[in-house]
C-alpha positions in Angstrom: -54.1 272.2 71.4 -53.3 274.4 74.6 -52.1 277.1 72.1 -49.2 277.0 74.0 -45.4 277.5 72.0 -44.6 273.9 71.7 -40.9 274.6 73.4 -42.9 275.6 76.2 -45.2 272.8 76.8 -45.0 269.4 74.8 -40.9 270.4 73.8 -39.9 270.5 77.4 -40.5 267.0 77.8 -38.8 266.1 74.8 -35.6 264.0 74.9 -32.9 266.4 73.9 -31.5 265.7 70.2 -29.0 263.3 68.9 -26.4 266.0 68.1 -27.0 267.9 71.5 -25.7 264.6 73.5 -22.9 264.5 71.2 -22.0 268.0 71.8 -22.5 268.1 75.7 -20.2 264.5 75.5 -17.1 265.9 73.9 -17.1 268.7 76.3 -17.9 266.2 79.4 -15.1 264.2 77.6 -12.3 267.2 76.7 -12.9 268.5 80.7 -12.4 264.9 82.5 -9.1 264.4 79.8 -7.7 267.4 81.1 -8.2 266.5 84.9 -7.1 263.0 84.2 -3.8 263.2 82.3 -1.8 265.0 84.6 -2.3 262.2 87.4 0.5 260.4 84.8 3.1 262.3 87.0 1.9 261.2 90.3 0.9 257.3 89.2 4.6 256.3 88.0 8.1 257.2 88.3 9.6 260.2 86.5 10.9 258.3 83.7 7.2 256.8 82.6 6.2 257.6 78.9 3.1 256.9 77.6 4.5 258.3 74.5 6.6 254.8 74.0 4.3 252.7 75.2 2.0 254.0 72.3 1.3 251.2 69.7 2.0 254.0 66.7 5.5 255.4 66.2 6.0 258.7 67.8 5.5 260.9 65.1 2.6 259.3 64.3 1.2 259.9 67.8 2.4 263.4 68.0 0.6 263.9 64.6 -3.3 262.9 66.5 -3.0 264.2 69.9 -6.8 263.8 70.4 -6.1 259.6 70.0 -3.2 259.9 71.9 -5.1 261.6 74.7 -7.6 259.1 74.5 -5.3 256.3 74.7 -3.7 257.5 77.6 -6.3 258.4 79.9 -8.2 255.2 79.6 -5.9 252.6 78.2 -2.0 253.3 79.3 -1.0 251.1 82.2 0.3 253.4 84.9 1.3 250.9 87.4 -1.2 248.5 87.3 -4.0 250.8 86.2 -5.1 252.9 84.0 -5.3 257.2 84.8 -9.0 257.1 84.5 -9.2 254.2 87.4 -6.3 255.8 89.3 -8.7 259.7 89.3 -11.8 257.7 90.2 -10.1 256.4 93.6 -8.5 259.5 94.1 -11.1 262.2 92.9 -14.4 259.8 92.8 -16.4 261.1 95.8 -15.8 264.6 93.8 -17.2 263.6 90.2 -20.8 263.8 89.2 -22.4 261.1 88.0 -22.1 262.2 84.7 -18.7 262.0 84.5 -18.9 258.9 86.6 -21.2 257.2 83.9 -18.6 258.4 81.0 -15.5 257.2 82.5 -17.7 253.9 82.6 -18.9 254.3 78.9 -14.7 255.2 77.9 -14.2 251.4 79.5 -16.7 249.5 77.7 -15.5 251.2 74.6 -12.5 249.9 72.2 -10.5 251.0 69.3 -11.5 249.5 66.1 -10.9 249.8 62.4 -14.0 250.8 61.2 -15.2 251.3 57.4 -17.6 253.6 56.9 -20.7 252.1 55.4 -22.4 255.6 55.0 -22.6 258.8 55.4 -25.4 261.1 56.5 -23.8 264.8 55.9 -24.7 267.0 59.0 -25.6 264.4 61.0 -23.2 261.5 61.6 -21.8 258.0 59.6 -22.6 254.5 59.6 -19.6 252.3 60.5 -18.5 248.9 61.1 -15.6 247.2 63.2 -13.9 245.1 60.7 -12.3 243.1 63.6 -15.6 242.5 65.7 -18.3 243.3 62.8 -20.1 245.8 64.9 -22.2 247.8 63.8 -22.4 251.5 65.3 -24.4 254.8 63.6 -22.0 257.7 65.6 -23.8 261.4 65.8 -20.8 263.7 64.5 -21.6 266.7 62.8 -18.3 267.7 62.2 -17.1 264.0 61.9 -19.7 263.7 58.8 -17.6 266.0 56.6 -15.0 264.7 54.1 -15.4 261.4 54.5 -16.9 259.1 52.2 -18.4 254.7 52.1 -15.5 252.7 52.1 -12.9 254.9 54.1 -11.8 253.4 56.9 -10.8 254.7 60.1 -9.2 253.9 63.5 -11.7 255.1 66.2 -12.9 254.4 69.5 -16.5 254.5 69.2 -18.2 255.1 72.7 -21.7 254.3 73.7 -23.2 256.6 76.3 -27.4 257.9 76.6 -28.4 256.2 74.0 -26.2 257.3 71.2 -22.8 256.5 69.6 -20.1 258.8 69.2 -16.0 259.1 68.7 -14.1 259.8 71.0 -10.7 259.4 69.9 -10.0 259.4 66.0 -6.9 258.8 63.4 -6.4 262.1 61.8 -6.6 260.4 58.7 -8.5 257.9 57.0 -6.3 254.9 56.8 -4.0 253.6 54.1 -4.3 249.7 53.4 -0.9 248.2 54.8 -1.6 250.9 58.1 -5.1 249.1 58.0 -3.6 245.4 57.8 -0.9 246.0 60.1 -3.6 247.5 62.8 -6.0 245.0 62.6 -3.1 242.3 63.0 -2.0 243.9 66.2 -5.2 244.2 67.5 -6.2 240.4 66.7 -2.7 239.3 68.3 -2.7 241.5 71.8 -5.5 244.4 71.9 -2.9 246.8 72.0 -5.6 249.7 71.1 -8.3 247.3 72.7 -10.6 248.1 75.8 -8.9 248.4 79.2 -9.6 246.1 82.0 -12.1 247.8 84.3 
């Protein structure tokens, strides 16, 4: 009623959208990667390969480098630890508490095979973890397109501000005996599974 613009009054207050977190978390996510990876080369000896330590064959892994990224910033062991652990007790005291509170969310998050239950074009997909039967509704805009109920896909969901997003995908949906074989591995020895904090 103040006749006010309602961005300028009532809107400020507002919590920012769904899709705006998502955003602002894949390029919180892409920057810390990019700082975190290269520790790999200062963590281990010069022979160390996350590449054959990967759970997928290696042309498999050089096929989704944004997985393979993933996996081995905040799951490979690089001497005891993963890279993500190994930046926050070199380069901690130097993080914001953003990136603090992602590397945090990155832990508590897993990789599952999860069918998608459905699809809301433009604004994200209902899934569910076949192996623990959670339930997650992830905010991709992009992640919405092309794919359709009853797909199924190896993702690391992660929960961060209220919302649910990937961070870490297949590039493709997966084929049944890739989708039994996975889901074997991951019962036997959470290869793909969350790291240890």
């Amino acid at each position: 009623g103040s006749r006010r613009v309602y961005r300028k009054c009532c809107g400020k207050n507002a919590p920012p959208p769904p899709a705006s977190i998502a955003a602002y978390a894949h390029r919180l996510d892409n920057a810390l990667v990019r700082r975190i990876l290269p520790l790999a080369h200062e963590v281990k000896d010069e022979d160390a390969d996350p590449l054959a330590d990967f759970p997928i064959d290696e042309f498999e892994a050089r096929e989704m480098v944004d997985l393979f990224a993933i996996w081995t910033a905040f799951h490979w062991d690089a001497g005891g630890r993963t890279l993500a652990e190994w930046f926050l007790e070199r380069h901690g005291g130097a993080a914001t508490e953003e990136e603090r509170a992602w590397i945090a969310a990155q832990f508590a998050a897993w990789f599952g095979v999860w069918s998608v239950r459905d699809v809301q074009p433009g604004a994200g997909l209902a899934l569910e973890d076949l192996l623990t039967a959670e339930h997650r509704f992830v905010h991709e805009v992009r992640g919405s397109e092309g794919v359709r109920p009853g797909m199924l896909l190896l993702a690391r969901v992660v929960d961060w501000q209220g919302i649910s997003l990937l961070a870490g995908m297949h590039n493709q949906p997966l084929p049944p005996m890739m989708e039994t074989n996975l889901l074997a591995a991951l019962r036997a020895g959470r290869e793909l599974g969350p790291p240890t904090a």
